[in-house]
N, C-alpha and C positions, 0 to 999 in steps of 0.2 A: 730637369736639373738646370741652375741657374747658374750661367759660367759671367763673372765680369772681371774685365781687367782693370785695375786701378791704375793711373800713370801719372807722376811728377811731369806738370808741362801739359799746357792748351795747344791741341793741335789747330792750324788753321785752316780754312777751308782750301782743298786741291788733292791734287793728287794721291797723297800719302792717306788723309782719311776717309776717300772715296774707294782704297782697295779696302780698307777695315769695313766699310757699311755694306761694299758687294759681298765680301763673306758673310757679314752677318746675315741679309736677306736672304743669303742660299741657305746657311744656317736655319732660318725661321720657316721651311720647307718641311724638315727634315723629320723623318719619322720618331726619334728619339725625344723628341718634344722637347731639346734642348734651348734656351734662348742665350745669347752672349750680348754684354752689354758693356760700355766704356765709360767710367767716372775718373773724371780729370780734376787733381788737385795741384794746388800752385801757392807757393808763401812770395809774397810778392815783394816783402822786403830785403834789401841789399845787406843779407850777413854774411860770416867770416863762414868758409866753406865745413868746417866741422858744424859749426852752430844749424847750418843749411840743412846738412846729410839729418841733423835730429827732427828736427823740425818737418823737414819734406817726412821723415817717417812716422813722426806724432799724427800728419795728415793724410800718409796711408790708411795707417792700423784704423782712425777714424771711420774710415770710408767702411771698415769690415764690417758686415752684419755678426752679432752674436751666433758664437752655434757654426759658422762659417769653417770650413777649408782654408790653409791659406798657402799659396805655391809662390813660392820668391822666382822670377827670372831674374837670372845672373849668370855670369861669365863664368862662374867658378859653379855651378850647380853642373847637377848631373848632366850628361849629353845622351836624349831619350832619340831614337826613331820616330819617324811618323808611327808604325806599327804599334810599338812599345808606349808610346805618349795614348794611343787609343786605348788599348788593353788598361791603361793603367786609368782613363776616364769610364771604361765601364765598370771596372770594379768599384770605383765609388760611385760610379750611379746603380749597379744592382745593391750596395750596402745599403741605399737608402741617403746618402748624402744629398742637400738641397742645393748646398750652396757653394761653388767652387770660385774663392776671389785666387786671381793670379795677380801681382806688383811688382810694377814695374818702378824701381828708385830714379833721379834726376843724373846727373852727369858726374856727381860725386860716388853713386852709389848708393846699396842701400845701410840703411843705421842697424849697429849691433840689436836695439830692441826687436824689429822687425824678424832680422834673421833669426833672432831667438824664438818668435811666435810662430815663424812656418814649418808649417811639416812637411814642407818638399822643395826642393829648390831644384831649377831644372833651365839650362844654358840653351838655345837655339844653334847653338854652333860655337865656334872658336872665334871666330870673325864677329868684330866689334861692328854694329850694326845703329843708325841715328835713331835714336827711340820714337819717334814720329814712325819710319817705316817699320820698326819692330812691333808696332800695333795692326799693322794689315800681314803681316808676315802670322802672327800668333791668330789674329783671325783666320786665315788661309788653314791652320794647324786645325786650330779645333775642328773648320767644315770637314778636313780632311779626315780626323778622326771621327767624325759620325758616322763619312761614308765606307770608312775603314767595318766599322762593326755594324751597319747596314746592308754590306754586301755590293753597294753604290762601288758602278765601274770606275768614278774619277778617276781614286788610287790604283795605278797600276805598280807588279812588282818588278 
């Protein structure tokens, strides 16, 4: 199954997206023959912040493969468990799903067309978190839910 996170904003090189690539290489171990991948989109012209929020999302939805999943992170989505966030990624991968895009919106948020296209919105917590490290944090989620339904001692309860 191919999990990628989409995200308004180029991360730079350091810290923040060195934890996202050490998950993912643990990720690229792992028996579920999952891969996660990072596509970064960015409107680089200076608009008026409603015009932004559209815009940042015409270049989400862009990014999704047809056929595609599509899981909004946001503040206002569900609040899943580690346990509960796996359970809910093996169900779509024994359904047969290929493609699992997660979207991450820029600082305004994400655009009403977006939220209307996803079938799952799901929060990391209550705690407002710099979208830079909320890409190594959601990579740490997913390794952890492979090892969750691998049986992998990482996750302890």
């Amino acid at each position: 199954m191919r999990i990628t996170l989409v995200a308004v904003g180029k991360a730079k090189a350091g810290p923040a997206r060195e934890l996202f690539e050490l998950y993912c290489k643990r990720l690229a171990g792992n028996r579920l023959n999952w891969s996660l991948e990072l596509r970064e989109v960015e409107e680089k012209r200076n608009l008026p912040a409603a015009q932004l929020k559209q815009r940042e999302g015409e270049l989400l939805l862009a990014a999704v493969p047809k056929g595609a999943k599509i899981v909004t992170l946001d503040e206002r989505g569900k609040d899943f468990s580690s346990p509960q966030l796996s359970e809910l990624l093996g169900k779509w991968q024994d359904s047969g799903e290929q493609d699992i895009i997660f979207l991450i919106g820029g600082a305004d948020g994400l655009s009403d067309d977006v939220k209307r296209k996803s079938q799952q919105s799901l929060c990391l917590g209550r705690l407002t978190w710099p979208h830079m490290l909320v890409r190594g944090l959601f990579a740490e989620q997913i390794y952890r839910s492979s090892c969750i339904l691998t049986g992998h001692p990482y996750h302890r309860d």
